[in-house]
Structures are given as structure tokens and as C-alpha cells.
C-alpha positions as CSV (number, residue, x, y, z in Angstrom):
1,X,1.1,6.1,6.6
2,X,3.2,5.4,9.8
3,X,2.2,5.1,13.1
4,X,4.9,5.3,16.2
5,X,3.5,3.8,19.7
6,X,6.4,4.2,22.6
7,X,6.8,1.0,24.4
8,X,9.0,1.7,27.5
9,X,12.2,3.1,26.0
10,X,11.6,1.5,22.2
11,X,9.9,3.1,19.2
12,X,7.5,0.5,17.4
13,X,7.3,2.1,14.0
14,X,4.7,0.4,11.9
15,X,4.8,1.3,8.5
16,X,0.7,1.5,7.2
17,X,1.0,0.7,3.3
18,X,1.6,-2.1,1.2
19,X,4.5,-0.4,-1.5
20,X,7.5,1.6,0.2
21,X,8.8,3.2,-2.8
22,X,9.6,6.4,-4.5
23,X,6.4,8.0,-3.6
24,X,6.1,7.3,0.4
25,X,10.3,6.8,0.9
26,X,10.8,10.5,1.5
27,X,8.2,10.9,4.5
28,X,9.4,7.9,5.7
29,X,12.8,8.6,5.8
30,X,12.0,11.7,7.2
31,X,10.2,10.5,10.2
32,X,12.7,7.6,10.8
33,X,15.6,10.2,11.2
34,X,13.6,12.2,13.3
35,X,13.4,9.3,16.0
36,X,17.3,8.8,15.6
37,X,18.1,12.4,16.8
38,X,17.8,10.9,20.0
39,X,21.2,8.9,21.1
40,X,20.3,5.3,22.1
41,X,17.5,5.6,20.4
42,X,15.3,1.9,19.8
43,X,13.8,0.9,17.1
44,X,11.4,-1.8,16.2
45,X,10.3,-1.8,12.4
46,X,7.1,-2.8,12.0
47,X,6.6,-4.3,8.0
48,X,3.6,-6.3,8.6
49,X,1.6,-5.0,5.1
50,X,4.7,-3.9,3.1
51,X,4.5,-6.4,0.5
52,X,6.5,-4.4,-2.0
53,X,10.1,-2.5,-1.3
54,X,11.7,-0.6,-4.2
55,X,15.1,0.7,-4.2
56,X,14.4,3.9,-2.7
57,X,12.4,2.3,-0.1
58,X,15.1,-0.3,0.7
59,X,17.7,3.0,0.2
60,X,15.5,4.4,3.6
61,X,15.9,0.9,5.3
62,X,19.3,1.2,5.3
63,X,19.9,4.9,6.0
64,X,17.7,4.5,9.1
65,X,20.3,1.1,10.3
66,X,23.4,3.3,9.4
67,X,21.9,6.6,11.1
68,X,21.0,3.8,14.2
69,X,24.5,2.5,13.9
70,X,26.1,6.3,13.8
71,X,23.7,7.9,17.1
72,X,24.7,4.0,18.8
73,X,20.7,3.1,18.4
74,X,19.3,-0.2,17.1
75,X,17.1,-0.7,14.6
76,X,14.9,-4.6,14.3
77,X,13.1,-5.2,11.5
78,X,10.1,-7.8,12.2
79,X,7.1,-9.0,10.2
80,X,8.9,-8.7,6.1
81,X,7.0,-10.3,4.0
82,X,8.1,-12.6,0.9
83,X,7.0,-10.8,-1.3
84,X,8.9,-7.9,-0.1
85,X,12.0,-9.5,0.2
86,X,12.3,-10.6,-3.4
């Protein structure tokens, strides 16, 4: 469902499903937070494949950027489809 590959000091956190919603937003969330226990902690969001985001799955997007924001990490969200955005 996710896979995280280090790259120097940032996380690249690809996200291995086509729908983030209710059923996969928990175990997401859940890893996402993990990463941000670490202050300074780098993100790099992976969405290449998501082509559907509900509102629990954009409710996890969001945590993770505030959580980022709170420990003074970054979170960069690359490859969103259209689909996903709508």
C-alpha cells in the first residue's frame, strides 16, 4: 500500500493504490505521522496512481502538511493526478 525509500535526508513516500479513501486513510495516516515524529522531518508525496481522493483521504493529506508544519518539516506533493484533484 505505501512504500517509503530514504533519499539522503528526505522520505519519498509513494502511495501504491488508485482510491485513498475511508478504507486505506487510517493506515496511511498512521504511517505519515510516524515519519513526522522526527523534527525536520522531509517529505516527498508520491501520488502517481491515486486517481481518486475522498474526504478522509484528503482529511490525511492535510493532517500530514499541518503535523509537517507543527514538528517544522515539509511535506511536497508531486505526481496528482486530474482525476484526483476534482
Amino acid at each position: 500500500m505505501i512504500t517509503i525509500n530514504q533519499i539522503d535526508s528526505i522520505s519519498e513516500v509513494k502511495l501504491n493504490l488508485q482510491n485513498l479513501n475511508l478504507f486505506v486513510s487510517e493506515n496511511v495516516k498512521t504511517e505519515l505521522l510516524k515519519i513526522f515524529q522526527r523534527s525536520n522531518a522531509k517529505v516527498l508525496m508520491n501520488m502517481e496512481g491515486v486517481s481518486f481522493l475522498d474526504s478522509s483521504g484528503f482529511a490525511v493529506l492535510l493532517t500530514a502538511s499541518k503535523e509537517a508544519e507543527k514538528t517544522n518539516g515539509q511535506i511536497l506533493f508531486c505526481n496528482i493526478s486530474d482525476s484526483a484533484l476534482r
